[in-house]
C-alpha positions as CSV (number, residue, x, y, z in Angstrom):
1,X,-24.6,-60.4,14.7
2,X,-22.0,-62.8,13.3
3,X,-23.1,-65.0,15.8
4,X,-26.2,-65.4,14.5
5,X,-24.8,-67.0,11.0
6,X,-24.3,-70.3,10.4
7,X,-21.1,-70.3,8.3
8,X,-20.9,-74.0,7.9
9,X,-18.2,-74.5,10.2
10,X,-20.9,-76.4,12.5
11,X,-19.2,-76.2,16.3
12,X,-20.1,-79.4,19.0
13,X,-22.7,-78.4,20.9
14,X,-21.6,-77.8,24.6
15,X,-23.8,-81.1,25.8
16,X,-21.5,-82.8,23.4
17,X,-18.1,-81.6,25.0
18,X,-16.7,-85.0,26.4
19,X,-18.4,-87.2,23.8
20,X,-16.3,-89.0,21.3
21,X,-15.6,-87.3,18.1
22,X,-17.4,-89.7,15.4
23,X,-21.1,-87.7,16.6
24,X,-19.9,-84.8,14.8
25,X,-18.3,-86.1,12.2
26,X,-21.4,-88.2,11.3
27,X,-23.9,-84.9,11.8
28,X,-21.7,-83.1,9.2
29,X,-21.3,-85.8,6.6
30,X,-25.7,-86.0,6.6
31,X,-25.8,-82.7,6.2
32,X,-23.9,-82.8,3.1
33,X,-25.8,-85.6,1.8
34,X,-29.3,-83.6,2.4
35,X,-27.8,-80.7,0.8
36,X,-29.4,-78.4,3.2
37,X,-26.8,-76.9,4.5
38,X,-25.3,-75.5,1.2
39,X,-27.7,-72.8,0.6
40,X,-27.3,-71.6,4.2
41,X,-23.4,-71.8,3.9
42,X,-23.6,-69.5,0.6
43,X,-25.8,-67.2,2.2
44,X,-23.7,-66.7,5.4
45,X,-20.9,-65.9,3.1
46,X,-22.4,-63.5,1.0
47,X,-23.8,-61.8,4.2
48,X,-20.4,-61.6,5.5
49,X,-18.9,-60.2,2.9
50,X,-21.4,-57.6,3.0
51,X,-20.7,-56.7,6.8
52,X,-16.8,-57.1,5.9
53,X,-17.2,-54.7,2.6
54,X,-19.5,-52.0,4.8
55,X,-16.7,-52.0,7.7
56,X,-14.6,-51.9,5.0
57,X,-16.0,-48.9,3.4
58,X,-16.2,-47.0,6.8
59,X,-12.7,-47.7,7.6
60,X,-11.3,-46.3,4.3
61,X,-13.0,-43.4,4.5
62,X,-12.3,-42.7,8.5
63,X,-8.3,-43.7,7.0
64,X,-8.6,-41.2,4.2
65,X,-10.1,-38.4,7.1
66,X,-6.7,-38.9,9.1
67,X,-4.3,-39.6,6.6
68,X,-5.6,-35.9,5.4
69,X,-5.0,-34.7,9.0
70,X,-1.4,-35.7,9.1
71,X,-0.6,-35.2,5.8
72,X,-1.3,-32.1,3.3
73,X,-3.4,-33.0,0.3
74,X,-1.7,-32.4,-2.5
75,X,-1.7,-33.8,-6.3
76,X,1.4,-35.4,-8.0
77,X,3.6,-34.6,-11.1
78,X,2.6,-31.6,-13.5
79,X,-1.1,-31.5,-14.2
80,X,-3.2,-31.5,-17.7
81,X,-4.8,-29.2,-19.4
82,X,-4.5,-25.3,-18.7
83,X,-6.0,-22.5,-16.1
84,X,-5.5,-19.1,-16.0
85,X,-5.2,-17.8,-12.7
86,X,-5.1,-13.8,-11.7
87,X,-2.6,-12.8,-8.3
88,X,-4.2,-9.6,-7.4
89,X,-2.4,-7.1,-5.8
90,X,-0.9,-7.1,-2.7
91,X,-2.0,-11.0,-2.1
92,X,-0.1,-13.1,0.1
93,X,0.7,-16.1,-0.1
94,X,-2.3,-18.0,1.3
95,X,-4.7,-15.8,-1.0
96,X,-2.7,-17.2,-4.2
97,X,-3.3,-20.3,-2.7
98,X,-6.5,-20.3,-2.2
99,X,-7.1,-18.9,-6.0
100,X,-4.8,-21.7,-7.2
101,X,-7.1,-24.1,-5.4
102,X,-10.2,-22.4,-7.0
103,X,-9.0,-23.2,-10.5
104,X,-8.2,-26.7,-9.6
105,X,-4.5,-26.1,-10.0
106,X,-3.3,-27.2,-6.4
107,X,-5.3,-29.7,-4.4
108,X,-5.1,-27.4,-1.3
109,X,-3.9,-23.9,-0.1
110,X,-2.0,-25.4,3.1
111,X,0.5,-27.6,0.1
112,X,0.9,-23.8,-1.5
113,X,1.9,-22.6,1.3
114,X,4.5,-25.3,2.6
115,X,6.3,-25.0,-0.9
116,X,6.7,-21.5,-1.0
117,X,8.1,-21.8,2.7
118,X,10.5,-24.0,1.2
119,X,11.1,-21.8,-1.9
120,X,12.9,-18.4,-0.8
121,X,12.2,-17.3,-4.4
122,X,8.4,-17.5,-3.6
123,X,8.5,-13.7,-2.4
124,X,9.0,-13.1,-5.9
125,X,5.7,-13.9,-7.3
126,X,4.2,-10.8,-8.9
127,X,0.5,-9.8,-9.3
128,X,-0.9,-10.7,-12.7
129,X,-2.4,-13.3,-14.8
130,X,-0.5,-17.0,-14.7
131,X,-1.0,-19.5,-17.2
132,X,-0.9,-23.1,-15.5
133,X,-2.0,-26.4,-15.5
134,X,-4.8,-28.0,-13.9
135,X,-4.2,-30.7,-10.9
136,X,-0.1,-30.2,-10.7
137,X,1.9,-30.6,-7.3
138,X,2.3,-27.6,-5.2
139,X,5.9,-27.4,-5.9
140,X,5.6,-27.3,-10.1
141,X,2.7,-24.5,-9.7
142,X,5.5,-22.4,-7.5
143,X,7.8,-23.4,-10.2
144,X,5.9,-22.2,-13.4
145,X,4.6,-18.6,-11.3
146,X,8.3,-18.3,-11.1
147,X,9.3,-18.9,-15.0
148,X,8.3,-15.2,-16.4
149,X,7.1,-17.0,-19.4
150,X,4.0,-18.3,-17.8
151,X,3.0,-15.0,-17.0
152,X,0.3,-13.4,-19.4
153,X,2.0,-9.6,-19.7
154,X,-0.6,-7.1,-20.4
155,X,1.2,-4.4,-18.3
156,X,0.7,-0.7,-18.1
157,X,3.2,2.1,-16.6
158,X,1.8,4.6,-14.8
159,X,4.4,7.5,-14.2
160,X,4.7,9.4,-11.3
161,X,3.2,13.1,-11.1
162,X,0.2,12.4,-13.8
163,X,-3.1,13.6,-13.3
164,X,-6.3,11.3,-12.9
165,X,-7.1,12.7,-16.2
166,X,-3.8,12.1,-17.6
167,X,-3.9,8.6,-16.1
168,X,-7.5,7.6,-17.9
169,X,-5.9,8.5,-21.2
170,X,-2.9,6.0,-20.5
171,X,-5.0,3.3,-19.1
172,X,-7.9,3.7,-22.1
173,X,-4.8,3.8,-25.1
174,X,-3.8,0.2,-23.2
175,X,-7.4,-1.1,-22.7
176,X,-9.4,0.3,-24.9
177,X,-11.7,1.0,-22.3
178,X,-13.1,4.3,-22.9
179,X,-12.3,7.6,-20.8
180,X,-15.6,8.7,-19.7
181,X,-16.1,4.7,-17.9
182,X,-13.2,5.9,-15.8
183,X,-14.1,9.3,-15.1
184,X,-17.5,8.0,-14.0
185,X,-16.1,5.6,-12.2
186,X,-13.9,8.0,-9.9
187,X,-16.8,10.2,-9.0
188,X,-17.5,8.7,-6.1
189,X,-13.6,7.8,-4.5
190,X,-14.9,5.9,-1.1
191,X,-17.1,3.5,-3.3
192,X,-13.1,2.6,-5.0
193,X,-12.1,1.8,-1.5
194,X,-10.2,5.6,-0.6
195,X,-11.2,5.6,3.4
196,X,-13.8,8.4,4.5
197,X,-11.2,9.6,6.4
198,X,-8.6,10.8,4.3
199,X,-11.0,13.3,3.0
200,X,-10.5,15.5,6.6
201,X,-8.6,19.1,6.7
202,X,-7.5,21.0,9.0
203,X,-7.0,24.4,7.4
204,X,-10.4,24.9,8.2
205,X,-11.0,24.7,3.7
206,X,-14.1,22.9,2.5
207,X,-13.2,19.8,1.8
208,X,-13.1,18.0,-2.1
209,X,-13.5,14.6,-2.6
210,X,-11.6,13.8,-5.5
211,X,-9.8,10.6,-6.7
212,X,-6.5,12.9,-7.1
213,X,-3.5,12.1,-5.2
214,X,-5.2,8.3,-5.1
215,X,-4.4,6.7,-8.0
216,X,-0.5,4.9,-6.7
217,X,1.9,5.7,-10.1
218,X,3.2,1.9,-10.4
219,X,3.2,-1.1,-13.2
220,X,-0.3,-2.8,-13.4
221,X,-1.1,-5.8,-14.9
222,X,-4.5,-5.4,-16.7
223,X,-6.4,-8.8,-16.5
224,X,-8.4,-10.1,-19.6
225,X,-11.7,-9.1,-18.2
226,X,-10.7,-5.6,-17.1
227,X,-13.0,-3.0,-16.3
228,X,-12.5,0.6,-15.0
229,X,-13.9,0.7,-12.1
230,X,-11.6,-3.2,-11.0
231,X,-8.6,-1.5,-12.5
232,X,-9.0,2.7,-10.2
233,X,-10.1,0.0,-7.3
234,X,-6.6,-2.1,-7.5
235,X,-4.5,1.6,-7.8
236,X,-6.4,2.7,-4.8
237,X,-5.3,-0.8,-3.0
238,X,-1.8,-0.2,-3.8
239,X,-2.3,3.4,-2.5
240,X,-3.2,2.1,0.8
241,X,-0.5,-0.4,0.7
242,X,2.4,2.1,0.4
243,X,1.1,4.7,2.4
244,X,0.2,1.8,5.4
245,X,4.0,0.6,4.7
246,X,5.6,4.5,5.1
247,X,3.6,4.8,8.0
248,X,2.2,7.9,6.4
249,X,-0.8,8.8,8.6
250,X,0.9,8.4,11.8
251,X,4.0,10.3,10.7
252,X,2.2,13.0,9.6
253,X,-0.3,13.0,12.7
254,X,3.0,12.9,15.0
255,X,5.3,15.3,13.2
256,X,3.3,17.7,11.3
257,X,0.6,18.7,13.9
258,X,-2.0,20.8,12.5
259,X,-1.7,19.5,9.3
260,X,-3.9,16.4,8.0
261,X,-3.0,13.3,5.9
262,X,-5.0,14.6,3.5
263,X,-3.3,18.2,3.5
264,X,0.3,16.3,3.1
265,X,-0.7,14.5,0.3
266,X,-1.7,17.6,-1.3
267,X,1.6,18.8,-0.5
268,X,3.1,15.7,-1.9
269,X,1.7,16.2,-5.1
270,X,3.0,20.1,-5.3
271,X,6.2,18.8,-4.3
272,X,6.2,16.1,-7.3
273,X,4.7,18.8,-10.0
274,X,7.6,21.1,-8.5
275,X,10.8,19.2,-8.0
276,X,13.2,19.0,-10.9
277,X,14.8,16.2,-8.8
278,X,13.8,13.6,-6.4
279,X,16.9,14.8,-4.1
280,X,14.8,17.9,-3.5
281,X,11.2,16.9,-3.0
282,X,11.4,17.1,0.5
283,X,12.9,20.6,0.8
284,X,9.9,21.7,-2.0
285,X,7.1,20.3,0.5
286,X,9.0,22.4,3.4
287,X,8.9,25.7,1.1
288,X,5.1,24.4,0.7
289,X,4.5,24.2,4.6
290,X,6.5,27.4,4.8
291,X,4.6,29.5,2.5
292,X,1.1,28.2,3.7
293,X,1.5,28.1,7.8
294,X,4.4,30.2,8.3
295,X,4.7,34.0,8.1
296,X,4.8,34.1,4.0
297,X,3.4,37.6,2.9
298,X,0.3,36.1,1.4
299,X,0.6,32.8,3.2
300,X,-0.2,31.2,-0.6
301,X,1.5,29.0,-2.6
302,X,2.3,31.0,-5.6
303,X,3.1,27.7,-7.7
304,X,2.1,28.1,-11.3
305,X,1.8,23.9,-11.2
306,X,-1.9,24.6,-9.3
307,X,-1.9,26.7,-12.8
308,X,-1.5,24.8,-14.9
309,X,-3.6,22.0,-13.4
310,X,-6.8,23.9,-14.1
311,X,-6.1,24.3,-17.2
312,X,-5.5,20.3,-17.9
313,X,-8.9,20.6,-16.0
314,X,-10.8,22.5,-18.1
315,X,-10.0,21.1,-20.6
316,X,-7.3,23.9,-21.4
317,X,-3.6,23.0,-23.2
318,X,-1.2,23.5,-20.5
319,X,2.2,25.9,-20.8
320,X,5.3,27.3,-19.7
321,X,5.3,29.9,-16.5
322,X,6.7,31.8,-19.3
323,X,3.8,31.1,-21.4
324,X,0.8,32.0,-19.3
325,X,-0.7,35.6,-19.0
326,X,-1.8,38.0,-16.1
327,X,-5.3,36.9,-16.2
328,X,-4.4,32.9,-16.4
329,X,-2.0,33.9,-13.5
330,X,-4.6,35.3,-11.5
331,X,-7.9,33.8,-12.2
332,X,-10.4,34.5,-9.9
333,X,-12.9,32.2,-10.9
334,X,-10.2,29.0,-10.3
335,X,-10.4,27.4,-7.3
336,X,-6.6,26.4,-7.6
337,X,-5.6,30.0,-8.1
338,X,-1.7,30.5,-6.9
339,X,-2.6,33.3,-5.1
340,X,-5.0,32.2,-2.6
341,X,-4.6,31.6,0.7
342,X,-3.9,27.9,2.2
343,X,-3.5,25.1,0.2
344,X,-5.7,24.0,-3.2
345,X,-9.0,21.7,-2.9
346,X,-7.3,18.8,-4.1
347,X,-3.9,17.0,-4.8
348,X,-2.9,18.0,-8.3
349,X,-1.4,15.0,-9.4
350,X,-0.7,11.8,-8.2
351,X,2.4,11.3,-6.2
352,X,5.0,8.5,-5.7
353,X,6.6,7.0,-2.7
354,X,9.3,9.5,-2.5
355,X,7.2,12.1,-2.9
356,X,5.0,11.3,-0.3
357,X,7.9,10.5,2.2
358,X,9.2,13.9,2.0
359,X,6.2,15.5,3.1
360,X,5.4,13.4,5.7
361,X,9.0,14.0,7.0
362,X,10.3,17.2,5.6
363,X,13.8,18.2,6.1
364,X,13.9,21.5,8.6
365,X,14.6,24.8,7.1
366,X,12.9,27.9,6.6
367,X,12.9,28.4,2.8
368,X,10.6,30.2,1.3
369,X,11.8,29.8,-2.5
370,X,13.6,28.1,-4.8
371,X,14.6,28.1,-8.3
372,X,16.5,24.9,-10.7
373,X,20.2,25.7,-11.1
374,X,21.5,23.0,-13.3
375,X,20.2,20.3,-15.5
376,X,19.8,17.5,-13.5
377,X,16.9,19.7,-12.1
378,X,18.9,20.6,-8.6
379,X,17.5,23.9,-7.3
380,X,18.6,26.2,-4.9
381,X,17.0,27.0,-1.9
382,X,16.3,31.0,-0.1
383,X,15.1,32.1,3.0
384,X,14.8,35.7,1.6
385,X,13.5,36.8,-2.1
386,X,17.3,38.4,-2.0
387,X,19.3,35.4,-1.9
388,X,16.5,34.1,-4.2
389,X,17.2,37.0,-7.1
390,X,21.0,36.0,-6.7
391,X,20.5,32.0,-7.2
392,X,17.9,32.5,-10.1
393,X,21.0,34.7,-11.6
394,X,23.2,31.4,-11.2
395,X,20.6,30.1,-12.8
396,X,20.6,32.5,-16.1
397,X,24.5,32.1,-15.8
398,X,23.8,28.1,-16.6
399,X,21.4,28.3,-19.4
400,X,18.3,27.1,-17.0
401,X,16.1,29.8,-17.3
């Protein structure tokens, strides 16, 4: 196409090879005179340019495409402006990343990631709500997740061994969101993420679906825009987490036998409501196991926790075993009655890790009771209602019960 232009650097024609070099010179100079060759010269350049800026244009962009390729996109120095942005739980790295890159904080989740790789402290970030700055390098958004002072604390503690109802109470006094949004929010569990599966037994009971047992006792952070129904689905998520971590289904599947996840975390729960301290949680959850598959007289529980549970239930205040009567004892309208056979409908709390590693893996023994000997909350352990009397008369001896 080029060849097509005249850009007024007029070329001999090829007849005029050998002839002498005053023909051309003399062809140029009237050409200048006439003028007419000025406007075409103009032209030709302007058209060039053109072609030279389109190629131009094309090459940059095709430059920019491959520089991209080879090198991470990523902005410089320490942004302008601010942008919140929220690390849910349990997201790795590339998910902050990629919600850093939503709020225009990073220019791309692959520069994220390379700076945390080169920051060991990156495995530190906690979930939450981060206050940042808009279009910053990747390595000064690592930087201010890491200063705790950029971190928007709106925390709530959830101990270990509260009930679901217990846990709405804490969660609306730190939210003001009221109770009955998260009671109606755990009616249905599976629709908060708890698989279908867990709700399986093997005892042969009816099976409950209740939220119990799901809720993971941990530190939350409660984002701005917090409703019930986000903040049961994130407890639920760390549920799964901890349990997929401790390998809890398949431990329980390979060691317990006839018993079901679902049935150990009901045990873990007793064992948590039970347990004066966490150096005996696993031997509680083997008296459980005893007393409900082995050859117990009544093969129940007999744990005034399941109690005292109802009662929170009902609506009831809860009290001391020395506190409650025959007929609270031995009601046969509750369903979490100590005396009846197998294990309750539900968890009756919701337990922590330890908890819930000791009745996966209980130690081996044959207890069938125990009773707390000393004020730390260590009990003693029995094979026989005998060697029970005598430790619960240690037990008077030290001022425990």
């Amino acid at each position: 196409m080029i060849d097509d232009l005249d850009l007024g650097f007029d070329e001999p024609e090829r007849g005029e090879k050998g002839r002498h070099r005053r023909g051309f010179v003399e062809r140029r100079n009237a050409k200048k005179k006439s003028g007419g060759g000025r406007g075409k010269t103009v032209f030709a350049l302007f058209m060039a340019l053109v072609l030279l800026g389109g190629i131009g244009g094309g090459a940059y962009v095709g430059f920019d495409r491959i520089r991209n390729h080879f090198v991470t996109p990523d902005y410089d120095g320490g942004g302008s402006g601010q942008a919140l942005v929220e690390v849910k739980q349990g997201a790795l790295i590339a998910d902050i990343g990629d919600a850093l890159v939503a709020a225009d904080v990073v220019k791309s989740t692959k520069a994220f990631i390379e700076a945390a790789e080169a920051n060991a402290l990156a495995k530190n970030i906690q979930p939450g709500l981060y206050k940042l700055r808009k279009q910053m390098s990747a390595e000064k958004a690592l930087t201010m997740m890491l200063d705790r002072k950029n971190k928007v604390t709106n925390q709530v503690t959830i101990p270990e061994g509260r009930t679901a109802k217990n846990v709405y109470k804490i969660l609306s006094d730190k939210t003001k969101i009221p109770v009955k949004e998260f009671e109606a929010a755990a009616k249905n569990p599976e629709a908060l993420g708890v698989p279908a599966f867990w709700f399986n037994r093997k005892d042969g009971k009816k099976v409950t679906k209740s939220i119990e047992g799901f809720l993971y006792p941990d530190t939350y952070e409660m984002p701005p825009n917090a409703t019930a129904e986000g903040i049961l689905k994130d407890m639920v998520a760390n549920f799964l987490t901890v349990t997929t971590e401790l390998k809890f289904v398949e431990t329980v599947e390979a060691n317990l036998g006839g018993v079901s996840p679902y049935e150990a975390l009901i045990v873990a729960s007793l064992a948590q409501a039970e347990a004066g301290n966490k150096d005996d949680l696993g031997k509680v959850a083997r008296v459980a196991y005893n007393r409900v598959y082995k050859e117990f007289p009544c093969n129940c529980l007999e744990m005034d926790v399941t109690v005292n549970y109802y009662l929170e239930l009902t609506g009831q205040k809860t009290k001391t075993s020395a506190q409650m009567t025959a007929s609270e004892l031995d009601n046969p309208k509750n369903p979490y009655n100590r005396k009846l056979k197998g294990l309750p409908p539900t968890p009756i709390d919701n337990p922590g890790k330890q908890a819930m590693q000791g009745s996966m893996d209980p130690p081996d023994g044959k207890w069938f009771y125990f009773v707390a000997i000393d004020k730390q909350g260590h009990s003693a352990f029995a094979e026989t209602y005998a060697e029970q009397q005598r430790n619960e008369a240690k037990a008077r001896e030290a001022g425990i019960i």
